[in-house]
C-alpha positions as CSV (number, residue, x, y, z in Angstrom):
1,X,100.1,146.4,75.4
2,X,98.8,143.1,76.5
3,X,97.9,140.2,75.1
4,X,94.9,137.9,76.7
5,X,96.5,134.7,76.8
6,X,94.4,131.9,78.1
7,X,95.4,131.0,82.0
8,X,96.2,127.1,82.5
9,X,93.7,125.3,84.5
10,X,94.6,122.8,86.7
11,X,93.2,119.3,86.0
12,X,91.3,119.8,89.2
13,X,89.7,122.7,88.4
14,X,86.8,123.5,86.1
15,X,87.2,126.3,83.6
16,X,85.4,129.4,83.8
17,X,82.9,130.5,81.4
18,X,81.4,126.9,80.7
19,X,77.3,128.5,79.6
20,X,76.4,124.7,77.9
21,X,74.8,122.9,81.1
22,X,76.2,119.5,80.1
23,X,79.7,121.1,79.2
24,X,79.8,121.9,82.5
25,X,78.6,119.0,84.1
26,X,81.1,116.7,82.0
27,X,84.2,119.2,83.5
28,X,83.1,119.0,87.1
29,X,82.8,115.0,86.7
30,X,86.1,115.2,84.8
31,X,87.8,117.5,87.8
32,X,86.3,115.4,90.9
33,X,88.0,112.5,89.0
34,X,91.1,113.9,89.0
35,X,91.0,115.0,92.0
36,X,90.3,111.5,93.4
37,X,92.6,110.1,91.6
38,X,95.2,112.8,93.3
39,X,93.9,112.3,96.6
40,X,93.7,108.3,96.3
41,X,96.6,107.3,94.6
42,X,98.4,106.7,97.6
43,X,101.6,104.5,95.7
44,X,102.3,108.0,93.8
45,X,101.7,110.1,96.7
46,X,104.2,107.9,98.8
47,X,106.8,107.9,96.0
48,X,106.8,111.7,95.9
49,X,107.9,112.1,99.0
50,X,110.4,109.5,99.4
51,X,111.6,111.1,96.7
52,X,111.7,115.1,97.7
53,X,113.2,113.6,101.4
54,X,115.7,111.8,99.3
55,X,116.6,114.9,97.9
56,X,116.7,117.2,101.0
57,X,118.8,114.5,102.5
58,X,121.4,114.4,100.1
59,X,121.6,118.3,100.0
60,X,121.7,117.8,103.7
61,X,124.9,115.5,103.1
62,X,126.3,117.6,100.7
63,X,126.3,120.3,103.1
64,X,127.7,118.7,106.1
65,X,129.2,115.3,104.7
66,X,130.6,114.5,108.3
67,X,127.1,114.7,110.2
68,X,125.9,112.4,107.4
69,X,128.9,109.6,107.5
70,X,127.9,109.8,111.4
71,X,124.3,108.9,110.9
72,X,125.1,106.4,108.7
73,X,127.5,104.6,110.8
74,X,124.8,105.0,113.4
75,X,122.4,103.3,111.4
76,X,124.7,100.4,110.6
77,X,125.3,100.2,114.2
78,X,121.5,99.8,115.4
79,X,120.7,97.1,112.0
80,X,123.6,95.3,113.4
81,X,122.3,95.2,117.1
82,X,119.3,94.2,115.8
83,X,120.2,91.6,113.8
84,X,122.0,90.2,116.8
85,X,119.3,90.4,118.9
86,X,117.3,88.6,116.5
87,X,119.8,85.6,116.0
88,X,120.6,85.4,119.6
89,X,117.1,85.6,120.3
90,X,116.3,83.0,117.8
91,X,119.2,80.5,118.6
92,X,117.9,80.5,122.4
């Protein structure tokens, strides 16, 4: 026995069975929309993936806590040189 439940539609996506011609044409303006706004809101789209590579890094760390104390001392190491080379250059 199954039951028909109604399948979610992404905000992208027009329904099916739309017959009304306006109906229709107010869901496709309201899914381009969306998808614009997806595809354009760069700020969001930037912040989602700083934040899924934060994540795989720190499971990264998690996993091998040595290789990650290495890469950060390596990090500190090259802002440092920089910073140097920046004063020294500046001082000159």
């Amino acid at each position: 026995m199954s039951i028909d439940r109604p399948v979610p539609v992404p905000r992208t996506a027009v329904p099916l069975g739309i017959t009304d011609p306006v109906e229709s044409a107010r869901a496709e303006l309201k899914a381009a929309l969306a998808a614009l706004e997806v595809k354009a809101n760069i700020p969001r789209r930037a912040s989602e993936t700083v934040d899924r590579k934060v994540h795989e890094v720190r499971a990264k760390a998690q996993k091998n806590p040595a290789a990650a104390a290495a890469v950060v001392a390596g990090v500190a190491a090259l802002v440092g040189v920089a910073v140097w080379g920046i004063v020294r250059a500046y001082t000159r």
